[in-house]
N, C-alpha and C positions, 0 to 999 in steps of 0.2 A: 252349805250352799255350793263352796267350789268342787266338793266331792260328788254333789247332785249332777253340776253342770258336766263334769270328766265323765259321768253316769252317760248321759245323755247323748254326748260326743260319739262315744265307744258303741254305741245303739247306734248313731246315724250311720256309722264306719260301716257297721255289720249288714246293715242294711242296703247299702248302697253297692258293695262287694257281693251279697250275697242277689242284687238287682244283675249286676255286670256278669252275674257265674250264669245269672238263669238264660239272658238273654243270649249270651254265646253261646251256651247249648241248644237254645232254639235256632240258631243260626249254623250250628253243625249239622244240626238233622234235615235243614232243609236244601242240602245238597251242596253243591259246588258254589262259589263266592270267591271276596277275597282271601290276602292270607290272613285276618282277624275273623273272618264269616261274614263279615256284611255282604250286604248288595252290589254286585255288580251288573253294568249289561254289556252281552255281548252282540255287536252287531254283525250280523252274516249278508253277505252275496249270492245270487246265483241267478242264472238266467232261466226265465221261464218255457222249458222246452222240453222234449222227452230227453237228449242226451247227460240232463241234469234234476232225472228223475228223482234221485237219491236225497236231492236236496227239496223239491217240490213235494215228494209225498212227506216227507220228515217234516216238513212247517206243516202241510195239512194236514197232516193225520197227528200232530202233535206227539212227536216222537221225540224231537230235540227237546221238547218244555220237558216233556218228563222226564228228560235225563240230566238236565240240565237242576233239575230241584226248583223251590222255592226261590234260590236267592239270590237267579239271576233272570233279570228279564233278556226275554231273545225280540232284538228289532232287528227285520228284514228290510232288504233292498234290493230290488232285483233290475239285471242290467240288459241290452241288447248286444255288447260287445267287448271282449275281453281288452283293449286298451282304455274303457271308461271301468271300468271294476278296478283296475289295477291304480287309476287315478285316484279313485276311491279312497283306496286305502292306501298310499302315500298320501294321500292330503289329510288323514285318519277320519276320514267319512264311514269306514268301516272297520271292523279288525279281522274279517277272514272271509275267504268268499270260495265257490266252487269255481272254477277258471278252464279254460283248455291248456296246454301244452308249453305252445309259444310265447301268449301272452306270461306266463310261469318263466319261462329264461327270460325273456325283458325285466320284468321287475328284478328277476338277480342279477343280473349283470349290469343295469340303469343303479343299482344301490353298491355296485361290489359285494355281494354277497352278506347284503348285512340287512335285507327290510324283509325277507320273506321263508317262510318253511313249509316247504309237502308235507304236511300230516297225515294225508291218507288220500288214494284212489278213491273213482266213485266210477265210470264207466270205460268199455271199452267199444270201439266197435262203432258200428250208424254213421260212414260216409261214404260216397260212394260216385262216380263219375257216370252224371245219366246224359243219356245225348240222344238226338232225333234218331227218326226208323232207317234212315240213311246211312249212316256212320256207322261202320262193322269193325273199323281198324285204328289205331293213331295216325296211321297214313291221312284216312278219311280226314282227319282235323286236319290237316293241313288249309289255310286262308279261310278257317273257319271261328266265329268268336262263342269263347267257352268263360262261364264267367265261376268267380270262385269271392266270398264272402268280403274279402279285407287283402289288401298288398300285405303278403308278410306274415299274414295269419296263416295258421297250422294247416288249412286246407289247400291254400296258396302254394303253400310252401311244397306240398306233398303234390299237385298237380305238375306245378313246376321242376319240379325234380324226375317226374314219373316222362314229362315230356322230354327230359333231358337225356333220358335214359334209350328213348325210343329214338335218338338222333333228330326232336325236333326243339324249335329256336322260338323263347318268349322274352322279349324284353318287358321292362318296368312303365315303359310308358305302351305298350299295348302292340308293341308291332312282331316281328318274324315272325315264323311259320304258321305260328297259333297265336291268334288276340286272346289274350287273358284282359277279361273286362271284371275287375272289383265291383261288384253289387250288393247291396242287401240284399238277406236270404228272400225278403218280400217281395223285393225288387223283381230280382229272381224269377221267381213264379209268373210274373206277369210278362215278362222281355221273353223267357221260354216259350209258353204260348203266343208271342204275337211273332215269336219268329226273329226277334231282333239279334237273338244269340241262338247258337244251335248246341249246349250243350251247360252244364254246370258240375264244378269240384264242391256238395255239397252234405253238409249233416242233414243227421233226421231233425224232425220229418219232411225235411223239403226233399227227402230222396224220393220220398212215397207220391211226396204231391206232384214231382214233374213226373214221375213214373205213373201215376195216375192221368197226368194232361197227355198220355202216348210219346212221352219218352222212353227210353231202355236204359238198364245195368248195362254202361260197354268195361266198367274196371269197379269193382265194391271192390274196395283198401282193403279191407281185411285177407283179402289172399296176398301182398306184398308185405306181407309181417310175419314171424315164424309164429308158430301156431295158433295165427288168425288174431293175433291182441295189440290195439296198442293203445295207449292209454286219450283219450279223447276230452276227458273230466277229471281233476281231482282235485283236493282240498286244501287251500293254501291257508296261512295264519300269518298275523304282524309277528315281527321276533319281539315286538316290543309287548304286545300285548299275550304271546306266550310266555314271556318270563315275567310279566305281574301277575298273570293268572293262570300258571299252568295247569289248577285244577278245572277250572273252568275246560280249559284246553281239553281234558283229559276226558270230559262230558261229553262236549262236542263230537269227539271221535267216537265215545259210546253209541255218539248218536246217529253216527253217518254208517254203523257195524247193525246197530239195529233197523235203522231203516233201507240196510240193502238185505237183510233178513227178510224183511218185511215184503218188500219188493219179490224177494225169489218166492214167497211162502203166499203172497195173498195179490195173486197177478192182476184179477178181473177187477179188485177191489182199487190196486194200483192206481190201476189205466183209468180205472173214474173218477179218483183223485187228483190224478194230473188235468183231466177234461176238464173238470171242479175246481180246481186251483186257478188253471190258466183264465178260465171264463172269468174270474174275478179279477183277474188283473188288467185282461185287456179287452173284457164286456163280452166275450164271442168263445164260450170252450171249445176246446179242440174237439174235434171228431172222432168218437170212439173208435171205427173202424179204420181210420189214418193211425191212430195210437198202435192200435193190433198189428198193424201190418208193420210199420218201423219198429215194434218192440223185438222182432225177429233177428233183427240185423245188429242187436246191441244185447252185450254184455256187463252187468251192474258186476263189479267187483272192488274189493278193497285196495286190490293191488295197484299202488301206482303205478308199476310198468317202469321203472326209470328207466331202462336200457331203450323202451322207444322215444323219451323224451329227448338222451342222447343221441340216438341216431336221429330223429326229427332235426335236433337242432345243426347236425351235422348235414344232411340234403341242407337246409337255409344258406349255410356257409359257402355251401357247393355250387349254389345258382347263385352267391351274390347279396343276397338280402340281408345279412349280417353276417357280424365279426365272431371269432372264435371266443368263449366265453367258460370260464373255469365254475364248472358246477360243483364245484367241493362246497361241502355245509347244507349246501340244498334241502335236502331232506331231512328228517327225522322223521322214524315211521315209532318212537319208543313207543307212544300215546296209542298206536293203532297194535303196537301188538301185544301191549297189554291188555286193549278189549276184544282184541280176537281171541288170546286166550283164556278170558273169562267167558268169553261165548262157546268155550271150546270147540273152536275154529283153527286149521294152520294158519300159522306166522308168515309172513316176508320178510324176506332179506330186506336187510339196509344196504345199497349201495354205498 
């Protein structure tokens, strides 16, 4: 009897080991996870708009699921403004979101260098300073109000700097030479045609849209950068949630390499997944022919660009808006250039 029962034991053992071997191989093959393979989810940010293309067609077109495998589910969040995304994920409402620039040095320097990493570029390019048929000069802005998205945001930052340079004067609360008026980009659109403002420091595609209401290009940014780039979009991650799951992590970036492939390789199909994407989110897709006309003015790239992130945050310091801030650790691009070079793609430099 007691030799039966040891029998019996020894069977349950085997079976039970040989249940735990099967299911963790099911859990290898179905792609990135924890570090045991289970399930994990990763939750992603990004704003619904053409400068965060990369991330809009990669949820629609289910580029990040498939790279991401079976074993992690992806939930999406998408924001209107890079200090709520960044809230986000300090409060861990998310673990990685597409962001601009500036909001990116606030979260590092608000944590000391310790809540956030650049894992990869996603755009460059799509802003652009459009002003009435009037306005031929920065002189012309003189007692004129030009509005720009957010006090302190990357556009802000870059009008104010650009005016500083031309010898003219923008205070924080709205006065000298030039009223800098903070609006939403919606806002925006509507204060331009009715005249309330005569000018805006704006991304796509509100470059298109007041360029379409009979504004003009008087300065597109990309001629004040060396060779027309500076990083506008890119991919940030919790450090907390890159070091539980850096495999995970390593998908993600698969995923951001693939779907800016996708983007240079399958344009028409793009631009109607962004129309397609947006109308679901906010009931009303974008306009195809707004999409074509701002995809001109914008570069999808890998490359975060650090050196204009630097110099971005250098103009902020210059006009006032913030303090100096030590970007060491920022980045790590390791995750992006090991799917560039399985894409056989060139690498970036790590700053």
């Amino acid at each position: 009897m007691r030799a039966l029962r040891l029998r019996t034991l020894a069977a349950a053992v085997a079976l039970a080991t040989a249940t735990v071997g099967a299911l963790a191989a099911c859990g290898s093959a179905g792609g990135a996870g924890d570090e045991t393979g289970g399930p994990v989810t990763l939750r992603l940010g990004y704003f619904p708009n053409i400068t965060h293309a990369s991330a809009v067609v990669g949820v629609e077109k289910n580029i990040f699921k498939d790279k991401l495998g079976t074993n992690v589910t992806l939930e999406t969040k998408t924001f209107n403004a890079g200090p709520a995304a960044i809230e986000a994920l300090f409060s861990d409402a998310i673990d990685a979101t597409y962001i601009g620039p500036n909001p990116t040095v606030n979260a590092h320097s608000k944590s000391k260098g310790e809540a956030v990493r650049v894992i990869s570029g996603s755009a460059s390019g799509g802003v652009a300073l459009v002003v009435k048929p009037d306005i031929n000069s920065a002189a012309d802005l003189k007692g004129k109000k030009i509005a720009t998205p957010q006090l302190g945001n990357t556009q802000d930052v870059a009008f104010r700097y650009w005016l500083k340079e031309q010898g003219l004067t923008a205070t924080k609360e709205g006065g000298g030479d030039v009223s800098v008026v903070p609006q939403e980009n919606a806002q925006t659109v509507e204060t331009f045609h009715s005249g309330a403002i005569q000018g805006a420091w704006v991304p796509e595609p509100f470059v298109s849209r007041l360029v379409n209401d009979g504004g003009k290009v008087l300065i597109d940014e990309r001629d004040l950068w060396p060779d027309n780039k500076f990083v506008i979009t890119n991919l940030i991650v919790s450090t907390k949630f890159l070091k539980a799951h850096p495999d995970v992590v390593k998908a993600l970036v698969a995923g951001q390499v693939a779907s800016n492939d996708y983007l240079h390789e399958n344009e028409a199909e793009s631009q109607q997944a962004i129309s397609d994407h947006i109308g679901k989110i906010t009931g009303k897709p974008l306009d195809l022919d707004l999409i074509a006309q701002a995809w001109k003015t914008i570069e999808f790239t890998n490359d975060p660009i650090p050196s204009s992130l630097k110099t971005g945050l250098d103009h902020a310091v210059e006009v006032g808006l913030t303090e100096p801030v030590d970007l060491n650790g920022l980045y790590d691009l390791s995750y992006l250039n090991e799917a560039l070079k399985s894409a056989g793609e060139p690498e970036v430099a790590q700053p």
